[in-house]
N, C-alpha and C positions, 0 to 999 in steps of 0.2 A: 099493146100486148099484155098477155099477162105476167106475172114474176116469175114461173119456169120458163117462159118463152127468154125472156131478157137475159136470165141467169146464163140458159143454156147457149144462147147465140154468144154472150160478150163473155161467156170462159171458154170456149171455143176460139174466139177469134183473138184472145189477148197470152191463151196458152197458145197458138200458135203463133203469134209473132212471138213470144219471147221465152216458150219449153219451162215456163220455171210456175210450179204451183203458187210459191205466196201473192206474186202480182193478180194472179190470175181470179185466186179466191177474192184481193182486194178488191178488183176490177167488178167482180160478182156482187160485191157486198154494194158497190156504187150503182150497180144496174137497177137496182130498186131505189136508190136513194131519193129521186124526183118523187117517185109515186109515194114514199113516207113521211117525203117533207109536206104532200099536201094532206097525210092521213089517212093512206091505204095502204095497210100493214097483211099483204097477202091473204085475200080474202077475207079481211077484217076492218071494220073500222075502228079506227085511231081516236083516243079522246080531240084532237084537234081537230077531225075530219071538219073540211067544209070553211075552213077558215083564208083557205087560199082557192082562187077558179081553179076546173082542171086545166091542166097542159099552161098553165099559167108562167108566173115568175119562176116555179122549180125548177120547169124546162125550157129554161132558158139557157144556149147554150156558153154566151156571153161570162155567165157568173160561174161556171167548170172551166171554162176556159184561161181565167183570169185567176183562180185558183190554182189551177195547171202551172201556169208559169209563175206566180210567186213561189209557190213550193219549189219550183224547178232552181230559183234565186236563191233561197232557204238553203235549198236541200246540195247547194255546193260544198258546203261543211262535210265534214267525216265523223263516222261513229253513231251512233242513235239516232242526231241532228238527221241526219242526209237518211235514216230508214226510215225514219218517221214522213219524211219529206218525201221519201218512194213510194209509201204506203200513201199517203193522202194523193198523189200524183194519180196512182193508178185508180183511185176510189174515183178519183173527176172523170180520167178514163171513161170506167164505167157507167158514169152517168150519163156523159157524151154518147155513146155509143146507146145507151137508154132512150135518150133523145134521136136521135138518128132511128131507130128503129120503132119508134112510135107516129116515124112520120110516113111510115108506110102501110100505119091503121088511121091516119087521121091527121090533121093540123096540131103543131106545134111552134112553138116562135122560134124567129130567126135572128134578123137581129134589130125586133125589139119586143119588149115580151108582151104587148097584146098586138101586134102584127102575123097573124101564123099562115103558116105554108106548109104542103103535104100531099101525098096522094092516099087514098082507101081504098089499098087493095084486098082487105079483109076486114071484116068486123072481130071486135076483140073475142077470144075465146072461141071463135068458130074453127070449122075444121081447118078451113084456108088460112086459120095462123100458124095450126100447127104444122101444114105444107109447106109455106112459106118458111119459117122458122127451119123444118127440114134443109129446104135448099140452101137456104141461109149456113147453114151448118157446112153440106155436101158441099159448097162453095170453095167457102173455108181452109175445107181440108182439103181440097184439091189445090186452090193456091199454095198453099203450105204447103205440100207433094210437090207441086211442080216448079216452084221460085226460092222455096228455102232450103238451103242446104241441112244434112241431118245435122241435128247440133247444134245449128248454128242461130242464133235473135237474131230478129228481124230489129225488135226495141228492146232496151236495154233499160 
């Protein structure tokens, strides 16, 4: 997908499990994280470009994942310690969900990072990502309509 598609599907889906803008933007800033660590800076190349395959080790969901829950250890503390540890939480979030959403333009690993699995239901940047991405959205906000109460996270 490209980086509005990712932006816009995982602030969508992380502002409605949890109504609160900071995760949300955090969660945003991670949706692209995979695609920067290998040096694709939205339509641009990165001086690193090319130093990592694509859909390689960044997406790998293993190493968000594992990050996920040390922050989660971490982030027990109170004060700064435990924001800081919210904010880094939601950025793997986002990258997960990066992952996840690129496995429906193509192969990505699972679990292991040159093992990948996926289906192609759209080529990047065609029109069927941004239908897709649509539904993706329409989804979304119909689960959040129909299973969350006003007000209320889903995650915390």
């Amino acid at each position: 997908m490209k980086w509005v598609s990712h932006e816009i599907v995982t602030g969508m889906a992380v502002y409605t499990m949890t109504g609160e803008p900071v995760p949300t933007v955090c969660a945003m800033a991670g949706a692209v994280l995979p695609d920067w660590i290998e040096g694709k800076g939205g339509g641009m190349r990165l001086p690193w470009a090319g130093w990592l395959a694509h859909r390689g080790w960044s997406h790998w969901p293993l190493l968000y994942v594992l990050v996920f829950l040390a922050l989660g250890v971490w982030g027990d503390e109170t004060g700064e310690a435990a924001d800081l540890a919210r904010v880094g939480r939601f950025i793997a979030v986002g990258a997960l969900l990066h992952i996840a959403e690129d496995a429906l333009a193509g192969k990505v690993p699972l679990l292991h990072p040159t093992r990948k699995v996926g289906v192609r239901l759209f080529r990047v940047g065609s029109f069927g990502e941004y239908i897709v991405a649509l539904i993706l959205v329409l989804a979304i906000y119909a689960f959040g309509r129909l299973f969350l109460w006003q007000g209320a996270a889903f995650i915390r």
